[in-house]
C-alpha positions in Angstrom: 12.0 5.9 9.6 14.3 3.3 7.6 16.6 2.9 10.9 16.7 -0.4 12.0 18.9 -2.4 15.0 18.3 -5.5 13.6 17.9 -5.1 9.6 20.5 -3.6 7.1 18.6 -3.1 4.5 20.3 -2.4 0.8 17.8 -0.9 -1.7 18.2 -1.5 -5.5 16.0 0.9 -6.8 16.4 0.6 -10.9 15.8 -3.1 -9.8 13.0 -2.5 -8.0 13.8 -4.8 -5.1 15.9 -4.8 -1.8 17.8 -7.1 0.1 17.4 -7.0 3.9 20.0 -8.6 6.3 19.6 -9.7 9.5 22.1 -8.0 11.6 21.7 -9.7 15.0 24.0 -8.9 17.9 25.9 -12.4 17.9 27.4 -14.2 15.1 24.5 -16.2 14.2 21.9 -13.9 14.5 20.1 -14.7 17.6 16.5 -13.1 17.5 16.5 -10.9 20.3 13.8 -8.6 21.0 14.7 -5.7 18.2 14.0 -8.5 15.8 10.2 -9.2 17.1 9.6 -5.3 17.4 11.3 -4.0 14.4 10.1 -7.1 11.9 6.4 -5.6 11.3 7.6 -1.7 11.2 10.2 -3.4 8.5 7.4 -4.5 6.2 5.3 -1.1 6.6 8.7 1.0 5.9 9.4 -1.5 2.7 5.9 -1.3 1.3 6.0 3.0 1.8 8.7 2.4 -1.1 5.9 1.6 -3.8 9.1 1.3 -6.3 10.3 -2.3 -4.2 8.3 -5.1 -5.5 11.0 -8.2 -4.1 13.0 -8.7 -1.0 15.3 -10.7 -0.3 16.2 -11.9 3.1 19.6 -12.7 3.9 22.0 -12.9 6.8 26.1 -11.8 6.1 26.6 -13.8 9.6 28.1 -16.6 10.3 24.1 -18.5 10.2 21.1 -17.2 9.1 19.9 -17.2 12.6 19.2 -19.6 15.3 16.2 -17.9 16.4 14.6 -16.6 19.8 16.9 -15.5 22.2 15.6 -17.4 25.1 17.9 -15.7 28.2 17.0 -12.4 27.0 13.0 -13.3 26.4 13.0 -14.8 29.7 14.3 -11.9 31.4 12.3 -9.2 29.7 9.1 -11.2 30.4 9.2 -13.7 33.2 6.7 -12.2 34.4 4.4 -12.3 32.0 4.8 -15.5 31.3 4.7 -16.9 34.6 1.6 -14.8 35.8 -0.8 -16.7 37.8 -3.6 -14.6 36.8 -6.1 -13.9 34.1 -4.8 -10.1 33.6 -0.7 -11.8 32.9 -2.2 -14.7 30.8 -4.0 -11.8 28.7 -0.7 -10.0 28.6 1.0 -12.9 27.6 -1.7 -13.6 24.8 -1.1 -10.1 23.3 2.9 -10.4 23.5 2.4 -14.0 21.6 0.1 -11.9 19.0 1.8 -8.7 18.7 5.3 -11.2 17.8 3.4 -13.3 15.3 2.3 -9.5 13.9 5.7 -9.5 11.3 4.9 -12.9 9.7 1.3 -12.0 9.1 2.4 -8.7 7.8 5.1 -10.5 5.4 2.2 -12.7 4.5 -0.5 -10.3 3.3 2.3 -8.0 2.0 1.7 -7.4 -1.9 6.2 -7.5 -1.9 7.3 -10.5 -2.3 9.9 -12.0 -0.4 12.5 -14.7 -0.9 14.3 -16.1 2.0 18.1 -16.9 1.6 19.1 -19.3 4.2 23.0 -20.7 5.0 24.5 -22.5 8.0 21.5 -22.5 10.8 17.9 -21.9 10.6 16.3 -22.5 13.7 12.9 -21.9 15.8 11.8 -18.4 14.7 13.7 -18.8 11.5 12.2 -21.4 10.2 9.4 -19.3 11.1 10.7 -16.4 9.3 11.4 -18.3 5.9 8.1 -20.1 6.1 6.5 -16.6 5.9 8.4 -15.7 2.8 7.0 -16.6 -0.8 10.4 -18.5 -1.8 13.1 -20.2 -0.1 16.4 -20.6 -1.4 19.6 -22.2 0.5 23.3 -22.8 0.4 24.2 -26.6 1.1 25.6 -25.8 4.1 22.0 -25.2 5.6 20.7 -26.7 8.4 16.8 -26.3 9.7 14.6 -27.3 12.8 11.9 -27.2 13.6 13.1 -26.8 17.5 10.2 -25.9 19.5 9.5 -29.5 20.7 12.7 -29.3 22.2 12.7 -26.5 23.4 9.0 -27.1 26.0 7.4 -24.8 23.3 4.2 -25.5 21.1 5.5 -23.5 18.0 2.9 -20.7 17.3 4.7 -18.0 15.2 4.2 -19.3 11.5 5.6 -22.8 11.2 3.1 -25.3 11.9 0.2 -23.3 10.3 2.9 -22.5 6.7 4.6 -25.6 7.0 1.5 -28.1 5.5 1.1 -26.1 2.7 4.6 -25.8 2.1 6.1 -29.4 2.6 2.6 -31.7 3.4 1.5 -33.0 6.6 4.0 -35.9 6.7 6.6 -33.8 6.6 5.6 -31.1 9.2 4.7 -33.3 11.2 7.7 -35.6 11.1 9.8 -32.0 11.8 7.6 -30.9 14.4 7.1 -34.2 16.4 11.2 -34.5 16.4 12.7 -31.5 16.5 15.9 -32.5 14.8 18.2 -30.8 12.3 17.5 -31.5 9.0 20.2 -30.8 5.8 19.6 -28.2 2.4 19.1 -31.5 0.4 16.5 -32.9 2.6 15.0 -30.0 2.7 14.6 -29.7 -0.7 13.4 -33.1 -1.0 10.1 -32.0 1.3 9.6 -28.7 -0.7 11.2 -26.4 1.7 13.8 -24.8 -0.6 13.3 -24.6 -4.2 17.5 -24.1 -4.6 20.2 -25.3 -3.7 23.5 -23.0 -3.9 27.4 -24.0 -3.3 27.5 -21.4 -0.3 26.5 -18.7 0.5 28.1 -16.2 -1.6 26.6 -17.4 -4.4 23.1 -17.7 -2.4 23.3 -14.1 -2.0 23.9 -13.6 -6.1 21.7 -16.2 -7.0 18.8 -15.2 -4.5 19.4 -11.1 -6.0 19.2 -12.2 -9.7 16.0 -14.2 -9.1 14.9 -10.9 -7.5 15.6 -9.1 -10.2 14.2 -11.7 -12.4 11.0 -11.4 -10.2 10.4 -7.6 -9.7 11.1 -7.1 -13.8 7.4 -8.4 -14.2 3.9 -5.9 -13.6 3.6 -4.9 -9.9 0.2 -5.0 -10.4 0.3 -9.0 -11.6 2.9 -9.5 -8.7 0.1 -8.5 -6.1 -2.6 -10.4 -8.1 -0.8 -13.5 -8.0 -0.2 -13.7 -4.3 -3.4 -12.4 -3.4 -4.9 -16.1 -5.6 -2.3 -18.2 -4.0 -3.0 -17.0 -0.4 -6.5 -16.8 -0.9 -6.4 -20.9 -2.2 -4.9 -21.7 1.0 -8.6 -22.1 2.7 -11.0 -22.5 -0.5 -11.4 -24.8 -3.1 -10.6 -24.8 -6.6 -13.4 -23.6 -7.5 -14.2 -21.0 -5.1 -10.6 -19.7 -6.1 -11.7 -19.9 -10.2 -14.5 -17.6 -9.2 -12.2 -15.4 -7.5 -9.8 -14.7 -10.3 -12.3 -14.3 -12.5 -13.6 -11.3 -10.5 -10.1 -10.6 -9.7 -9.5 -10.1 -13.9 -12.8 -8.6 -14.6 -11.7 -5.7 -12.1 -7.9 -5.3 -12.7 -6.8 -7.2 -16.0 -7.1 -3.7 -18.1 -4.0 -2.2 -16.6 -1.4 0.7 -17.6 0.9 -2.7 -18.0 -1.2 -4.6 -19.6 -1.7 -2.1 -22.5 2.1 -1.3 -22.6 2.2 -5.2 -23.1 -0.3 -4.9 -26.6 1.4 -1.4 -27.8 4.7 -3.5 -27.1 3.6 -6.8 -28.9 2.3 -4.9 -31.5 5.6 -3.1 -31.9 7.9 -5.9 -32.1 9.7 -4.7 -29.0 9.9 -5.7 -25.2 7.7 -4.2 -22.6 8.0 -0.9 -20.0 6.0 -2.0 -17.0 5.4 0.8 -15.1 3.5 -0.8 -11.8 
């Protein structure tokens, strides 16, 4: 395993992180069907590495990607999609679920990922970096939420990230048009955290914030996304009561004693997790 069609993936190991590239068969990255079958099997190869704590996600292309490659997808599944019974609408169900399978794995991974976005970011991926736990972008970026043009109620990741991510106004005002919107909008509504000069410097930027990111406990890395997906659907306090347990089970770590051995000592920390 490790072989993908659609992903080059470049491992760092002493930095315990990875940068994966989509490597689409056009120029801007189209996501043809590799990309739906291969994107789940990604996520189970990258977390068999227990060394990779950050990934980046990255496109050397001329976009990021424009998303779903509707002639193909058509083609391959016309059928399905245009069944007049109950058995093809059940088959159609399971191919909706079994492509939404990637971004729920990315979600509940314990890695965590930081999307790197330049030129287009369309349909699926806006899907794609809506999954991801950071986004950064070059200012040549350019994202929609397409769907609604498209004759498509978006159901990959999107409109179920996208509140949490930007608010309600803002998905809303995305979803409802459709249109392009720029980097620095974007990062106006919350969608990127960075803006970069292009996308050379996205790629070195998004890697040392990797770096930056995977230096700290594995261990902590886990714990803290487990809290902040778990306080997408409770309340403040039902998530206080879950760290608490959360702590009272796993504060007492190998990292966490290196930390008071290190402190103690005057010098800087070995995390082993």
């Amino acid at each position: 395993m490790g072989q993908f069609n659609f992903f080059e993936i470049e491992k760092q190991s002493e930095n315990r992180m990875a940068t994966v590239y989509l490597n689409g068969p056009d120029a801007r990255n189209s996501m043809v069907w590799d990309f739906w079958k291969e994107l789940p099997e990604l996520v189970d190869y990258l977390e068999q590495d227990e060394s990779i704590k950050c990934v980046v996600i990255a496109s050397k292309k001329k976009s990021f990607s424009v998303g779903l490659e509707l002639n193909e997808f058509g083609e391959k599944f016309g059928d399905i999609i245009q069944g007049a019974t109950a058995d093809k609408r059940m088959q159609f169900l399971k191919l909706i679920q079994d492509m939404q399978s990637g971004f729920i794995r990315m979600m509940n991974s314990p890695i965590v990922f930081l999307g790197a976005v330049h030129r287009h970011c369309i349909g699926g991926a806006l899907d794609l970096i809506c999954a991801c736990d950071i986004r950064l972008a070059a200012k040549d970026a350019s994202v929609s939420l397409r769907e609604t043009k498209v004759a498509i109620v978006a159901d990959m990741c999107s409109l179920n990230r996208l509140p949490g991510i930007i608010g309600q106004g803002n998905t809303r005002l995305m979803a409802f048009t459709g249109a392009d919107y720029d980097a620095q909008k974007c990062k106006e509504m919350g969608l990127f955290s960075e803006i970069y000069e292009g996308q050379e410097e996205l790629h070195k930027q998004a890697q040392s914030m990797a770096n930056e990111i995977a230096a700290n406990p594995g261990i902590v890395l886990k714990g803290v996304k487990e809290q902040l997906n778990y306080m997408a659907d409770h309340t403040p306090e039902e998530g206080l009561k879950y760290v608490a347990v959360w702590n009272a089970a796993f504060l007492d770590s190998e990292d966490f004693r290196e930390l008071q051995a290190a402190f103690k000592e005057r010098r800087r920390p070995v995390y082993r997790s």
